[in-house]
PyMOL Python script that loads the backbone (N, CA, C, O; Angstrom):
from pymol import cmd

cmd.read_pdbstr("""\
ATOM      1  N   UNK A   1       0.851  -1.176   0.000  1.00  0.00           N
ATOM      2  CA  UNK A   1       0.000   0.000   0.000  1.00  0.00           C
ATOM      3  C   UNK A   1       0.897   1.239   0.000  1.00  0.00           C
ATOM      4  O   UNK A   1       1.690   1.436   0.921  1.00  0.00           O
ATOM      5  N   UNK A   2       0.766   2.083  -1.050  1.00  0.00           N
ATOM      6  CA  UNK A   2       1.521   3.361  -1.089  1.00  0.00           C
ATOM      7  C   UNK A   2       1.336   4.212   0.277  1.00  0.00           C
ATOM      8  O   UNK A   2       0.380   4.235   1.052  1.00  0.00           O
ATOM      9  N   UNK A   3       2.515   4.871   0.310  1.00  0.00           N
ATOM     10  CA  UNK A   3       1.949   6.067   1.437  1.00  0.00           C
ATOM     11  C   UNK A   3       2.136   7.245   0.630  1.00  0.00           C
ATOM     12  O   UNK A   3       2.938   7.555  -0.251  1.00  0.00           O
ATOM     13  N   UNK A   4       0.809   8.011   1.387  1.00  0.00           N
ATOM     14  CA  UNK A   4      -0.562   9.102   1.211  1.00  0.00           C
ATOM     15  C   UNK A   4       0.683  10.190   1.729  1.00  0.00           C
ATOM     16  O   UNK A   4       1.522   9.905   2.583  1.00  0.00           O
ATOM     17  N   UNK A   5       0.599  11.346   1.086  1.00  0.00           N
ATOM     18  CA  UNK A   5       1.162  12.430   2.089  1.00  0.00           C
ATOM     19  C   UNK A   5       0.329  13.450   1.491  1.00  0.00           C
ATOM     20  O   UNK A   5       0.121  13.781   0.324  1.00  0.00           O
ATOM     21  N   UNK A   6      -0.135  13.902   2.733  1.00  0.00           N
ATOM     22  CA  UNK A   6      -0.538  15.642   2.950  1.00  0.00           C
ATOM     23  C   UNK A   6      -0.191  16.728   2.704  1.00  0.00           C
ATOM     24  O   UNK A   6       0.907  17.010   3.183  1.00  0.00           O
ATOM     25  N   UNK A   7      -0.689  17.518   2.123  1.00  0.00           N
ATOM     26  CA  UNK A   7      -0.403  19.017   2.016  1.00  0.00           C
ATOM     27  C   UNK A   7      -0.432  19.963   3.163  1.00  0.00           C
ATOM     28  O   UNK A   7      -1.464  20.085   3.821  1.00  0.00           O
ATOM     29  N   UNK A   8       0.276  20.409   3.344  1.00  0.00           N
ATOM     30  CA  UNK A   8      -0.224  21.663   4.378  1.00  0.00           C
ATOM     31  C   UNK A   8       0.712  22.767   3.843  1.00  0.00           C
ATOM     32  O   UNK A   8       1.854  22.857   3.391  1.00  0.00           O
ATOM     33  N   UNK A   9      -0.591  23.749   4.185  1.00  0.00           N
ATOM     34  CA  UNK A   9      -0.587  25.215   3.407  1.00  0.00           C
ATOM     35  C   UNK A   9       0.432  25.709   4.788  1.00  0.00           C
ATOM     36  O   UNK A   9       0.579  25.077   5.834  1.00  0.00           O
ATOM     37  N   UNK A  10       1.082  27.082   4.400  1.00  0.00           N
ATOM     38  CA  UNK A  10       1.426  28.150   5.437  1.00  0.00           C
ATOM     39  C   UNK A  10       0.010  28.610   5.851  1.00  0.00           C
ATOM     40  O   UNK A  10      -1.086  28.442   5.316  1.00  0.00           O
ATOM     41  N   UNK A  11       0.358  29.190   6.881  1.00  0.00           N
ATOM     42  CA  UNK A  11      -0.742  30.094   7.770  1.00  0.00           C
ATOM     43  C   UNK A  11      -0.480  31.764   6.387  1.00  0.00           C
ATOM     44  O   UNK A  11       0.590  32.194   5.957  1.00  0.00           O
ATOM     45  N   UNK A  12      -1.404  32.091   6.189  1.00  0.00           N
ATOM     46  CA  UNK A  12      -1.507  33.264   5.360  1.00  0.00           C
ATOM     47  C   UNK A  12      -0.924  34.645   5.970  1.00  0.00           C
ATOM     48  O   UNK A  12      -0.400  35.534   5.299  1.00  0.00           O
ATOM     49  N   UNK A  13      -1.108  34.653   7.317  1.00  0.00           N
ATOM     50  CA  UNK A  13      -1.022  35.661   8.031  1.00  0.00           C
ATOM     51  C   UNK A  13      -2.426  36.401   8.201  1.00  0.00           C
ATOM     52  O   UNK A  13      -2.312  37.297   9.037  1.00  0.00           O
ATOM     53  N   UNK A  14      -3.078  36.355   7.935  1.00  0.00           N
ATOM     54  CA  UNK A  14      -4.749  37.203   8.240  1.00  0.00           C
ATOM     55  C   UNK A  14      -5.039  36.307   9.838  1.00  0.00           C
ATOM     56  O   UNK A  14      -4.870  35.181  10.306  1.00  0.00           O
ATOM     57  N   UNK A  15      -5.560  37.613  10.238  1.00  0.00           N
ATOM     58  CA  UNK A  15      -6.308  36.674  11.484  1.00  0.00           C
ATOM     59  C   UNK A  15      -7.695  36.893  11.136  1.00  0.00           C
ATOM     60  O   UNK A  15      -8.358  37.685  10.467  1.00  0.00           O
ATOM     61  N   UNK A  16      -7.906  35.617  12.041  1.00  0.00           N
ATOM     62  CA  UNK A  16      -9.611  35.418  12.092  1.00  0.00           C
ATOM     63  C   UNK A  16     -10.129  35.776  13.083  1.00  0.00           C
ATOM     64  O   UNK A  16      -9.207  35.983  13.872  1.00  0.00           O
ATOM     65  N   UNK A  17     -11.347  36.050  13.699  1.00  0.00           N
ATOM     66  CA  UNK A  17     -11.596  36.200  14.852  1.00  0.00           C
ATOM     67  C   UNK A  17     -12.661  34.897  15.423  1.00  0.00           C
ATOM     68  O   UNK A  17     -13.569  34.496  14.694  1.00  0.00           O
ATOM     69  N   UNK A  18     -12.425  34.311  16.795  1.00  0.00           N
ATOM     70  CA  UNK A  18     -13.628  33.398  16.604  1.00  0.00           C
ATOM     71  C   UNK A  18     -14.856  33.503  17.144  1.00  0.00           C
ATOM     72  O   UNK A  18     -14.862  34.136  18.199  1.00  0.00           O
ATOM     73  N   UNK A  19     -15.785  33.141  16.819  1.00  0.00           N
ATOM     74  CA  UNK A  19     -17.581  33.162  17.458  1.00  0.00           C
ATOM     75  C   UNK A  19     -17.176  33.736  18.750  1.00  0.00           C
ATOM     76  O   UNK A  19     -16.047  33.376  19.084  1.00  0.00           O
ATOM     77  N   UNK A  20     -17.866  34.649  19.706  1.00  0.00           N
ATOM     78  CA  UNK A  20     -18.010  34.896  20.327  1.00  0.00           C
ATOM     79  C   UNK A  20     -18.938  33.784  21.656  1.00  0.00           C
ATOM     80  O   UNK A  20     -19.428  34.162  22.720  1.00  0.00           O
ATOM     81  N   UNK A  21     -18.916  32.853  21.270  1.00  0.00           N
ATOM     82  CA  UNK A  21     -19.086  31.299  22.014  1.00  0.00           C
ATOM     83  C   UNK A  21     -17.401  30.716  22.595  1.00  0.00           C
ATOM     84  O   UNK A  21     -17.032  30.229  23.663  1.00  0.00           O
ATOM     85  N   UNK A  22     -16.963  30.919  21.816  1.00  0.00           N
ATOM     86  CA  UNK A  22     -15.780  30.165  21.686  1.00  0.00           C
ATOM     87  C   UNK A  22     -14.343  31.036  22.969  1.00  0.00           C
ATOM     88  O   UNK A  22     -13.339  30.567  23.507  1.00  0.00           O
ATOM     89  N   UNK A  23     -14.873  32.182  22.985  1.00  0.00           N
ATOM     90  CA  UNK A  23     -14.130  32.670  24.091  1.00  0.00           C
ATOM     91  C   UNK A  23     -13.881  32.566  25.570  1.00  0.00           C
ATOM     92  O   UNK A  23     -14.770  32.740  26.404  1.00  0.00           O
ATOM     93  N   UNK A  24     -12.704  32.292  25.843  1.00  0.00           N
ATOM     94  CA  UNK A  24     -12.681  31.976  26.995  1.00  0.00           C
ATOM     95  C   UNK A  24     -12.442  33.412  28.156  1.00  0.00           C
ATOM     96  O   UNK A  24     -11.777  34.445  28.082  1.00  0.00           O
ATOM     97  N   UNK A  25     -13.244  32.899  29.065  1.00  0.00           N
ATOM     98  CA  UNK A  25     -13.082  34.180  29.955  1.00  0.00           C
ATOM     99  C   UNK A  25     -12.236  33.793  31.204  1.00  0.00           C
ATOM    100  O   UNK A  25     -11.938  32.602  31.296  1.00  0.00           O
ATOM    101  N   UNK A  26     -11.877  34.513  32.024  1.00  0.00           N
ATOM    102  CA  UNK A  26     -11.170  34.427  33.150  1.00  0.00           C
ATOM    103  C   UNK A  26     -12.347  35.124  34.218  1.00  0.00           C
ATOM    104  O   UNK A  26     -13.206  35.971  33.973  1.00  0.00           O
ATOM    105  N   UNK A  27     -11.967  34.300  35.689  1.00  0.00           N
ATOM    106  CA  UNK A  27     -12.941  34.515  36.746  1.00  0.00           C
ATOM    107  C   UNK A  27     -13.451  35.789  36.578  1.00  0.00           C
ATOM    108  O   UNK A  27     -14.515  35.805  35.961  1.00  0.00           O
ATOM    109  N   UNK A  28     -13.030  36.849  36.930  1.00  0.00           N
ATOM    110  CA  UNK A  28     -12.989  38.413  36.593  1.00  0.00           C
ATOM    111  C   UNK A  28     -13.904  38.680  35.841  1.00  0.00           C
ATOM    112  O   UNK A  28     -15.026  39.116  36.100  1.00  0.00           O
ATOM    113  N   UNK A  29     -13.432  38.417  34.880  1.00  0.00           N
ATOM    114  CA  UNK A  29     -14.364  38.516  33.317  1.00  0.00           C
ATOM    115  C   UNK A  29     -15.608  38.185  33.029  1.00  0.00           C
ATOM    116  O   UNK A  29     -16.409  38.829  32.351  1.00  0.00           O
ATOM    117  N   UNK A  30     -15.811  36.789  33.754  1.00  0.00           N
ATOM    118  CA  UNK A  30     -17.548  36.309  34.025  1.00  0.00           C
ATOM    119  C   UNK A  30     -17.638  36.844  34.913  1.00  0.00           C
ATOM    120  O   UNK A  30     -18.751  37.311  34.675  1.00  0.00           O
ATOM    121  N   UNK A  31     -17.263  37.437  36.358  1.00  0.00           N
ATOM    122  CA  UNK A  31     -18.454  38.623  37.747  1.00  0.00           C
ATOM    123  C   UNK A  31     -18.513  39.720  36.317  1.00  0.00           C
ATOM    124  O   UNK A  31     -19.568  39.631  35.689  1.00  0.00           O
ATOM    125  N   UNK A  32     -17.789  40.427  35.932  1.00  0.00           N
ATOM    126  CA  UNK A  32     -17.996  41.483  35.633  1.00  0.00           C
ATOM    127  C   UNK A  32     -19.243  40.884  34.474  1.00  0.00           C
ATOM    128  O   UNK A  32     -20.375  41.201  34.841  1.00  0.00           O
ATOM    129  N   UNK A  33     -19.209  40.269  33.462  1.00  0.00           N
ATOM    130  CA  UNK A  33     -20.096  40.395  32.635  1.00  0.00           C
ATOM    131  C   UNK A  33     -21.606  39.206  32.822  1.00  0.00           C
ATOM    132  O   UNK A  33     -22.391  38.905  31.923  1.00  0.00           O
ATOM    133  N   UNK A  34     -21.631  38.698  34.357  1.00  0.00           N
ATOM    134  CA  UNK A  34     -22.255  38.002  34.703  1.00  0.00           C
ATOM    135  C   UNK A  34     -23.494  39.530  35.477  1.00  0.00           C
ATOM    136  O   UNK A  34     -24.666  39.784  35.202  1.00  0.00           O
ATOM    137  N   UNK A  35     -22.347  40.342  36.644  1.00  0.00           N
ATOM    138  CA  UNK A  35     -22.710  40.977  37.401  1.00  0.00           C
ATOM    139  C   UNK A  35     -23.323  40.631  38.727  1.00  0.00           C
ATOM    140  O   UNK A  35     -24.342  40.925  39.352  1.00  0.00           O
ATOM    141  N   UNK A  36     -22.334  39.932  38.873  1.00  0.00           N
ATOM    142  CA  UNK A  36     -22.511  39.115  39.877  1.00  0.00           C
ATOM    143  C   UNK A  36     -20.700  39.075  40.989  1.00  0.00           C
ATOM    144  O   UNK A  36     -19.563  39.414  40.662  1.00  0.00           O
ATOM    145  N   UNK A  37     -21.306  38.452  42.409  1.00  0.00           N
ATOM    146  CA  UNK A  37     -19.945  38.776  43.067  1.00  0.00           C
ATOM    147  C   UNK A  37     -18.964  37.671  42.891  1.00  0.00           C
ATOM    148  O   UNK A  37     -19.420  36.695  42.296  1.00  0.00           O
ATOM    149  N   UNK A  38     -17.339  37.577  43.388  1.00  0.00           N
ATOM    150  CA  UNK A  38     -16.520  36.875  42.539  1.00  0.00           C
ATOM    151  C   UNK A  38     -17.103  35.915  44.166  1.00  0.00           C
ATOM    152  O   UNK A  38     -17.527  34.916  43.585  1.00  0.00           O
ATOM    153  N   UNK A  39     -17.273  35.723  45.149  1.00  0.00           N
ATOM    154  CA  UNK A  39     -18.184  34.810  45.840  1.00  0.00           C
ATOM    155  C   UNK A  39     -19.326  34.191  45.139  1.00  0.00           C
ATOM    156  O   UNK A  39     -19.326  32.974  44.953  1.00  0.00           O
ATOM    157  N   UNK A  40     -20.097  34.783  44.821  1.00  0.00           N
ATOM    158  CA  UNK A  40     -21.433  33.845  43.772  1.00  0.00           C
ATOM    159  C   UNK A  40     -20.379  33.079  42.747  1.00  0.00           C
ATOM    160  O   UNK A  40     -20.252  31.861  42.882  1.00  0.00           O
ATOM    161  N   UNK A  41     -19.875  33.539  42.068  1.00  0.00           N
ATOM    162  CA  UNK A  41     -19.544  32.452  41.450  1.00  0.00           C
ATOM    163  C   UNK A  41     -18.677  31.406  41.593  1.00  0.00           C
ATOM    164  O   UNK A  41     -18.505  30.454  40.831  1.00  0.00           O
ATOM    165  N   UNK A  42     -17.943  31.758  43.031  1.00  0.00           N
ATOM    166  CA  UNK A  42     -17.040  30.682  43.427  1.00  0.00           C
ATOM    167  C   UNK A  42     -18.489  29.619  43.601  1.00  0.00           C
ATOM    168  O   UNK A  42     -18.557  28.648  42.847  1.00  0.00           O
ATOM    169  N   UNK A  43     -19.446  29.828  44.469  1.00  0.00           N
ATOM    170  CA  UNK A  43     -20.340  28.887  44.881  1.00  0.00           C
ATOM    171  C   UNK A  43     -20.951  27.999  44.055  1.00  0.00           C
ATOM    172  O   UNK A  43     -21.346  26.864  44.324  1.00  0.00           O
ATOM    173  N   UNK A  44     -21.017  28.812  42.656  1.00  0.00           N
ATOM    174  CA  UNK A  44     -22.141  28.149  41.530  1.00  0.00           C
ATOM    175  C   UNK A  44     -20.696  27.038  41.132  1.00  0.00           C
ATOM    176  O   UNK A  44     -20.770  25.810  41.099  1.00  0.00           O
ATOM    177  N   UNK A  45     -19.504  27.822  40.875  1.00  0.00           N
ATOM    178  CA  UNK A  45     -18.277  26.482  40.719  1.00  0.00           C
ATOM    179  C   UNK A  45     -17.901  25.484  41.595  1.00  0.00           C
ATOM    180  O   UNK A  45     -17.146  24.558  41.297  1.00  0.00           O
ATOM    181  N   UNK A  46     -18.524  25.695  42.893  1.00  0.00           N
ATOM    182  CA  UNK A  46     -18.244  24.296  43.728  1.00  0.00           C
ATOM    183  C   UNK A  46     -19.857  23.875  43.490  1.00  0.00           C
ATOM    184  O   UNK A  46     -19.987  22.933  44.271  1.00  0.00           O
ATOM    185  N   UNK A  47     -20.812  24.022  43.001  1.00  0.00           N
ATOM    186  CA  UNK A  47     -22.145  23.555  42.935  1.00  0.00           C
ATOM    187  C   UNK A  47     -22.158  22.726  41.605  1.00  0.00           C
ATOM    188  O   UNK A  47     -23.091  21.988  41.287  1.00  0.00           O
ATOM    189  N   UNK A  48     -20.870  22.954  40.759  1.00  0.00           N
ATOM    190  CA  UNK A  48     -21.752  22.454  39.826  1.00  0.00           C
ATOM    191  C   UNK A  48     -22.326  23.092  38.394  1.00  0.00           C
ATOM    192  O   UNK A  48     -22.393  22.495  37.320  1.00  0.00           O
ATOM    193  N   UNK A  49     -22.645  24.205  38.618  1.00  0.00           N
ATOM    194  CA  UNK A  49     -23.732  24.648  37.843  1.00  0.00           C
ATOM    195  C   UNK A  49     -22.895  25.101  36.467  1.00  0.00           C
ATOM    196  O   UNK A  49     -23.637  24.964  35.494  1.00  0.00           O
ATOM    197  N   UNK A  50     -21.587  25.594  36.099  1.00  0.00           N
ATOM    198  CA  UNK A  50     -21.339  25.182  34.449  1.00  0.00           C
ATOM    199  C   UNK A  50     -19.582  24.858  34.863  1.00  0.00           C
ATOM    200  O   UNK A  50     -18.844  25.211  35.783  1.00  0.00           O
ATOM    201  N   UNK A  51     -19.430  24.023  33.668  1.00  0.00           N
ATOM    202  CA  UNK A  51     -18.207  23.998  33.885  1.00  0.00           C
ATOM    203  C   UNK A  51     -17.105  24.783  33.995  1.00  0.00           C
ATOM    204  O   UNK A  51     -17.252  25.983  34.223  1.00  0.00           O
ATOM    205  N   UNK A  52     -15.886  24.244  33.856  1.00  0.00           N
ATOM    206  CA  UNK A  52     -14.589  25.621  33.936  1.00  0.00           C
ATOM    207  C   UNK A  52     -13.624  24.911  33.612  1.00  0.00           C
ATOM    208  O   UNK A  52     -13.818  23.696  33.640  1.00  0.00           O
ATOM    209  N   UNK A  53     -12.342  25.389  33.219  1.00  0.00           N
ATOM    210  CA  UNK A  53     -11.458  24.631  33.065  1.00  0.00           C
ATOM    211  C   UNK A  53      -9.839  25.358  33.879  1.00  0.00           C
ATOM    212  O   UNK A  53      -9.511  26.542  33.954  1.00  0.00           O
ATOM    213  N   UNK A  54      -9.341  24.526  34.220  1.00  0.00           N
ATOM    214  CA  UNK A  54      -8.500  24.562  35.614  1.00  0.00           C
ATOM    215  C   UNK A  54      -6.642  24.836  34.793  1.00  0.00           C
ATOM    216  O   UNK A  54      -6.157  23.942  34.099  1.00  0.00           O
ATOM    217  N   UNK A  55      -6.209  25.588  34.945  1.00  0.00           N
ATOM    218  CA  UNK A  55      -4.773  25.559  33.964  1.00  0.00           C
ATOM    219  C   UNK A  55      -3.960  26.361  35.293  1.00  0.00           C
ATOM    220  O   UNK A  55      -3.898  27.579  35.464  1.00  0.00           O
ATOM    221  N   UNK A  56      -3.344  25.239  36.197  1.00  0.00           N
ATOM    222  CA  UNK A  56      -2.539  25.864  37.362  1.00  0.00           C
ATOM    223  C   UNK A  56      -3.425  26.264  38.303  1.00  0.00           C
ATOM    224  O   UNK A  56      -4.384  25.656  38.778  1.00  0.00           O
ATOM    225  N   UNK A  57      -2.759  27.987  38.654  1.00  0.00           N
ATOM    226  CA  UNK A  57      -3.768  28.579  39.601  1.00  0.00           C
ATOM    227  C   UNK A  57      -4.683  29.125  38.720  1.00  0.00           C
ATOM    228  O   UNK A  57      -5.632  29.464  39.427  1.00  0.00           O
ATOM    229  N   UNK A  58      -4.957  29.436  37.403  1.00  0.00           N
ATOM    230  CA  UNK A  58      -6.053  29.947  36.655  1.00  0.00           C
ATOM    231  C   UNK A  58      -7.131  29.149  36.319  1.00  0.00           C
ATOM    232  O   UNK A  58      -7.005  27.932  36.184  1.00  0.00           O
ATOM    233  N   UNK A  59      -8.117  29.695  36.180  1.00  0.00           N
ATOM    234  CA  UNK A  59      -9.558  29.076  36.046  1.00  0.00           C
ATOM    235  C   UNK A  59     -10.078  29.872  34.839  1.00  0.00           C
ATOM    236  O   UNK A  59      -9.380  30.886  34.809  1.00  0.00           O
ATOM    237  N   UNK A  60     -11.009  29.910  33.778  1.00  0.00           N
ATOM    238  CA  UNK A  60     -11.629  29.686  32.480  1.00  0.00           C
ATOM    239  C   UNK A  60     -12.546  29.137  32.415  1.00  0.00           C
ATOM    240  O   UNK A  60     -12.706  27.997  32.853  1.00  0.00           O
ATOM    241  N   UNK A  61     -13.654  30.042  31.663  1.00  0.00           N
ATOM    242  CA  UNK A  61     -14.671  29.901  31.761  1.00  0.00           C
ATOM    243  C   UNK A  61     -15.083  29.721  29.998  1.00  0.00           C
ATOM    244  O   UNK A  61     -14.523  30.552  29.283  1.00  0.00           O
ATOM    245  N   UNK A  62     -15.947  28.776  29.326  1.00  0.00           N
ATOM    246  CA  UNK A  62     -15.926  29.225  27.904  1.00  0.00           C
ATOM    247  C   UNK A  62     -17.601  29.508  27.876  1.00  0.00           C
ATOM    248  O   UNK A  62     -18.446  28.753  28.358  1.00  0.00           O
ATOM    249  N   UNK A  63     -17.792  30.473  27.359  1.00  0.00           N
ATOM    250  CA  UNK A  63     -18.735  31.331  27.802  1.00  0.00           C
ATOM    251  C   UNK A  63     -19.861  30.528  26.779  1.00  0.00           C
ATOM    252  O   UNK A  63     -21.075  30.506  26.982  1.00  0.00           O
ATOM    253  N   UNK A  64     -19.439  30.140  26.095  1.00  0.00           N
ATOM    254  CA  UNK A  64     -20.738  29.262  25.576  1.00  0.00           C
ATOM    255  C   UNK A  64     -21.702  28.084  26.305  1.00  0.00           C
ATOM    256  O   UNK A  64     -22.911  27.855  26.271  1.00  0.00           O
ATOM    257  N   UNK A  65     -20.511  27.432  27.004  1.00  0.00           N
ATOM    258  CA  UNK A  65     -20.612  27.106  28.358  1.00  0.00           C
ATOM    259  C   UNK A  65     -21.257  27.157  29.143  1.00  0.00           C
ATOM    260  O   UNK A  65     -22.040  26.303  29.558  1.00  0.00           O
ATOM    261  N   UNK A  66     -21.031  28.273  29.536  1.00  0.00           N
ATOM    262  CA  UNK A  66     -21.754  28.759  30.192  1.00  0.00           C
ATOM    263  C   UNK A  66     -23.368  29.751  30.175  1.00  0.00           C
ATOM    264  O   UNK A  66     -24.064  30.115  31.122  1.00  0.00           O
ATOM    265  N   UNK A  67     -23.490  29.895  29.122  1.00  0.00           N
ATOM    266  CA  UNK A  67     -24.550  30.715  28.659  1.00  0.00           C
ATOM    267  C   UNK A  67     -25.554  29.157  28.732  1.00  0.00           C
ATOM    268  O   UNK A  67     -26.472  29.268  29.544  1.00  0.00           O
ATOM    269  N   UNK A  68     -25.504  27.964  28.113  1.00  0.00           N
ATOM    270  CA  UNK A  68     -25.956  27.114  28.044  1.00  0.00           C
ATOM    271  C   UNK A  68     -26.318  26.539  29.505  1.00  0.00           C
ATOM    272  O   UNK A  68     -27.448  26.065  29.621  1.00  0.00           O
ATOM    273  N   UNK A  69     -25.475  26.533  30.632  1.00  0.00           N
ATOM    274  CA  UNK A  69     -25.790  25.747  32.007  1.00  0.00           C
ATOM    275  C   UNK A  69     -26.285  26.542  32.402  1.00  0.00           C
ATOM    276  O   UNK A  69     -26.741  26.236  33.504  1.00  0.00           O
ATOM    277  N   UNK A  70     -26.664  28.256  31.922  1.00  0.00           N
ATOM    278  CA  UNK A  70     -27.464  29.421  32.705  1.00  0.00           C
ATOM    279  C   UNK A  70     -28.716  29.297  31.877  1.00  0.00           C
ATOM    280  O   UNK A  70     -29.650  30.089  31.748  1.00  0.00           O
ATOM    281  N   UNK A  71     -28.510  28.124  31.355  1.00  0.00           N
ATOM    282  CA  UNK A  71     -30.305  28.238  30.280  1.00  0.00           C
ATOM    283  C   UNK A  71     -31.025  27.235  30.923  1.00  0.00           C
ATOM    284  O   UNK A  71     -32.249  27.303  30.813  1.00  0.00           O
ATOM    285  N   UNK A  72     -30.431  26.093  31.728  1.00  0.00           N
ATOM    286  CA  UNK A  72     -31.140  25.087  32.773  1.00  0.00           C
ATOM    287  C   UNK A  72     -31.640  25.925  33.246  1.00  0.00           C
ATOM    288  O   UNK A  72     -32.844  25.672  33.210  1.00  0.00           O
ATOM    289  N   UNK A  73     -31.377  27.363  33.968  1.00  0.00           N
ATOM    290  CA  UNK A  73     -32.341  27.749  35.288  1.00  0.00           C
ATOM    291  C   UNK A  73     -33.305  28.727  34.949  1.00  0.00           C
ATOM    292  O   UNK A  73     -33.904  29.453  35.742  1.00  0.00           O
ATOM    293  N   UNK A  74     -33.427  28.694  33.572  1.00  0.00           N
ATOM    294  CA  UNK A  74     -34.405  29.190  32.868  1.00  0.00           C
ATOM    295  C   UNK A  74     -36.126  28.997  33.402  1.00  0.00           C
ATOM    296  O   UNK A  74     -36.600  27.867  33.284  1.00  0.00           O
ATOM    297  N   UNK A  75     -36.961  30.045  33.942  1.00  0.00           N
ATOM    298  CA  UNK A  75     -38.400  29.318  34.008  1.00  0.00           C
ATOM    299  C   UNK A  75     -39.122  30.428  33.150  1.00  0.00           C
ATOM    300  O   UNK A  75     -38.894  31.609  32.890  1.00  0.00           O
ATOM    301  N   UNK A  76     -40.261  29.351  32.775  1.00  0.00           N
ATOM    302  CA  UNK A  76     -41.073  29.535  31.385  1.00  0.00           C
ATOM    303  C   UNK A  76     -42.436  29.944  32.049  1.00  0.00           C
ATOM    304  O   UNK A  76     -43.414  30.198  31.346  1.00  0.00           O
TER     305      UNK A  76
END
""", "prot")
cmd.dss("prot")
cmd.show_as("cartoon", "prot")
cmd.util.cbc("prot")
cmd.orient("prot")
C-alpha cells in the first residue's frame, strides 16, 4: 500500500476572529459580565452549575458554556 502524504498550506497571516461562544473568559471577566460577586460564582463552581477549566492557579470559563448551564435555570 503506497503512502498518502498531505499538504499543508502556510498560515496566510490574516487573522480570524472566533464566534463569540468560543471565548474563553477568566474569573474576573464572568463577575464582571455576569454581574454578579466573585463569591457567587465561586459557589455556583463548587455547585456544579457550568463547567470551567483549571490551567494551574487559573480558572476559564468558555462562555458558551456557560450561557448554556445558565439556560437550565431558565423558568417559562
Amino acid at each position: 500500500m503506497p503512502l498518502m502524504r498531505t499538504r499543508i498550506e502556510a498560515p496566510t497571516g490574516e487573522v480570524t476572529e472566533s464566534p463569540i461562544e468560543d471565548i474563553l473568559l477568566t474569573k474576573q471577566e464572568l463577575v464582571t459580565k455576569l454581574k454578579k460577586t466573585p463569591r457567587c460564582i465561586g459557589l455556583w463552581m463548587r455547585h456544579h452549575h457550568f463547567p470551567y477549566i483549571k490551567v494551574g492557579r487559573s480558572v476559564y470559563f468558555r462562555w458558551k458554556d456557560v450561557l448554556v448551564s445558565l439556560d437550565r435555570f431558565r423558568v417559562n
